[in-house]
N, C-alpha and C positions, 0 to 999 in steps of 0.2 A: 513626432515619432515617425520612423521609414517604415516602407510599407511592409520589410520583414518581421517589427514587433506586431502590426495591424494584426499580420495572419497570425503568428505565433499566439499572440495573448489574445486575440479577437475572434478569431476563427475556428483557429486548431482546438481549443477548448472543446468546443461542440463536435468537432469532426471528429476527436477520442473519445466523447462521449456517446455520440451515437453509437458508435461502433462497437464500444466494449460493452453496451446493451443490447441491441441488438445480433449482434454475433455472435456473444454468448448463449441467447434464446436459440438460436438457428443451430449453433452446435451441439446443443442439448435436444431441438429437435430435431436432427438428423444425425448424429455421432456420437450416440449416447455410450458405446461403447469404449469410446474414445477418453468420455471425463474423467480422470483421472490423475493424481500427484505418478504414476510411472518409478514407483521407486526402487531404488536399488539398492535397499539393504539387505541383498540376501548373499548379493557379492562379496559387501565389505561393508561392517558395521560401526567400529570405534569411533573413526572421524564423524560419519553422521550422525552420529547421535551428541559429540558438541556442536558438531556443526547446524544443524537443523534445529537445536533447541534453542540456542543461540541467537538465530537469525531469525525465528519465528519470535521469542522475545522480545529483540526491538526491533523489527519488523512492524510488528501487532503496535506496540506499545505508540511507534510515531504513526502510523496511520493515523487511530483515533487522536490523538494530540494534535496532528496535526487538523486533523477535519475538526476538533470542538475549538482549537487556538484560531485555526484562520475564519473558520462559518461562524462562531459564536458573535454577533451584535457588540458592539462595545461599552453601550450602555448600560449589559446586562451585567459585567462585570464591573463596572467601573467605579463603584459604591465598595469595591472590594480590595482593588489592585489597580493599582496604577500602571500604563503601559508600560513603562521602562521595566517597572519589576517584573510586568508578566514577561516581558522579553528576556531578563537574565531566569527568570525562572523556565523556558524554555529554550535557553540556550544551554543549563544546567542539564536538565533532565534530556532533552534531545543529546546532547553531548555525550552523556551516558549509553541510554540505550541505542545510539546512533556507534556506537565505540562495540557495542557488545553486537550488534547487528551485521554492521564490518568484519568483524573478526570472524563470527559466524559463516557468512557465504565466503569471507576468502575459503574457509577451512573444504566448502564446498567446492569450489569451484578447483582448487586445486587438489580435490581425492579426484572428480567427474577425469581433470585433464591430467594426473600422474596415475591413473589403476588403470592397465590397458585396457582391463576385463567389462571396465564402465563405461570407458569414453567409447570402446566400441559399440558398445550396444545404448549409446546418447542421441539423442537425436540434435540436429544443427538449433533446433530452437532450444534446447534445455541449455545449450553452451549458450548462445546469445543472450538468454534471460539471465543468466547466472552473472555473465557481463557486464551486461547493463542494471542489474541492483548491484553490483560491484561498486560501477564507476557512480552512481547514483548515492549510495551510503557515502564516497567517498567526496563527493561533493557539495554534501549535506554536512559532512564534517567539517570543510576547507568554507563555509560561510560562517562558522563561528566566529572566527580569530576576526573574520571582517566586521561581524555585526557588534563585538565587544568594543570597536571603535565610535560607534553610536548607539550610547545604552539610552538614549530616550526614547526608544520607542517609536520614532515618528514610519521606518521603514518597515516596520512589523506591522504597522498600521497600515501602511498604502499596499502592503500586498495584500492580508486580509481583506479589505475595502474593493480587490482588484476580484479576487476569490468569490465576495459576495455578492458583488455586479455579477457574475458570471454566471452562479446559481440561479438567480433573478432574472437573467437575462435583461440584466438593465447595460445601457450604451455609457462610454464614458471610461471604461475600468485600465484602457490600454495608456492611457496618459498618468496613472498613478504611477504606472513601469520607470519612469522618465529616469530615475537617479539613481536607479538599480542596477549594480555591477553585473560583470555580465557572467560569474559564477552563479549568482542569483539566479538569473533570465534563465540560464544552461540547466542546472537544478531542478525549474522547474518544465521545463521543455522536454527533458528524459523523464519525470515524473510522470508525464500527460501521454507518454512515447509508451512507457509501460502500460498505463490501461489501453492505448489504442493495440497493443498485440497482444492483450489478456487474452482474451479467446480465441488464439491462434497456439496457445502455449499450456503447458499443466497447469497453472495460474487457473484454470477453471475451477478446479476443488476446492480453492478459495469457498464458490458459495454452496458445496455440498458440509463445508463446516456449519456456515449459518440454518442449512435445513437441517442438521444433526443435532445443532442448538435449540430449534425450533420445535422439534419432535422430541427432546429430551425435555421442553417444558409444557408439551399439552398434557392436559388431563389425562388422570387415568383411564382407564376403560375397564368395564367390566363387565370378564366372561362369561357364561352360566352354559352348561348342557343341559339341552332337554329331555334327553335319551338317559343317562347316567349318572346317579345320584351322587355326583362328586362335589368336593368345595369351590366355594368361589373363588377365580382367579383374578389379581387384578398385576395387569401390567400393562408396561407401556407398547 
């Protein structure tokens, strides 16, 4: 391996994961004003709303896929599904919401840079993010046609195995890359590109959805006056 896969798959992992941890604390500690999606559906509404339902769709849907397909142990499934089929079964389903996810931010990306009224009041990071999940859906799409060339599984394998060294911090995962195209390598190097400028970007409300989550499943509470012989209240 040259020492540019070393950093890319050895390195840069951890440099985008510091970052999009720590950054995000820091900007929640000092620019709280700032967390924010920034949206602009008050300018113009129709597009956004396929566009953003769209893209959050399979947005949402390949994150988790991809984090339980690539982090899940292989052992755990393997009494179940055999690699080749879990590969066309997430070449099926990726394909899908990867098709509905595309279509989504184009729809975005082209109201942001055709309504003058948006792109002027855009900021240069909302255009860049918008971009690069562009070209990122779009090369997430362009690894299907190559990975239906080898439906056994064995490259679904050595990324995942690349993915779980990395979690682990175990050494060893840069030489699974070896036979991996370089749409692949590309793929995953803008996927790792995106959380390193998550918290430089709206991408921050991301994790005001999981506390909204989080606070929509604590317990109730309940409120009593001591002064005023009212009913008891209970809400969240």
């Amino acid at each position: 391996m040259s020492w540019l896969d070393t950093f890319l798959f050895g390195y840069y992992p951890y440099i985008c994961l510091a970052v999009f941890l720590l950054g995000s604390l820091i900007r929640f500690d000092r620019d709280q004003y700032t967390w924010k999606s920034d949206s602009s559906q008050l300018l113009r509404t129709g597009s956004l709303r396929w566009g953003s339902n769209l893209f959050h769709i399979g947005v949402l849907f390949l994150f988790f896929g991809h984090s339980v397909g690539m982090l899940t142990p292989h052992f755990l499934y393997e009494p179940f599904i055999s690699a080749g089929n879990k590969q066309l079964m997430a070449m099926v389903s990726g394909g899908l919401f990867g098709l509905l996810g595309f279509i989504g931010v184009s729809l975005l990306l082209h109201r942001r840079l055709s309504d003058d009224r948006i792109r002027a009041t855009s900021k240069p990071s909302d255009i860049l993010l918008l971009v690069l999940l562009w070209l990122q859906f779009a090369l997430g799409l362009a690894t299907i046609p190559l990975s239906a060339q080898h439906l056994d599984g064995g490259m679904m394998m050595r990324l995942a195995e690349w993915a779980q060294r990395i979690v682990t911090f175990r050494a060893g995962g840069v030489e699974l890359l070896a036979g991996a195209g370089w749409v692949f390598k590309t793929h995953m190097v803008l996927g790792m590109s995106i959380f390193l400028i998550f918290p430089f970007t709206r991408l921050v409300h991301v994790w005001s959805g999981f506390g909204t989550l989080v606070y929509a499943l604590r317990p109730y509470q309940m409120v009593r006056s001591r002064k005023l012989n009212l009913p008891d209240y209970k809400g969240r």
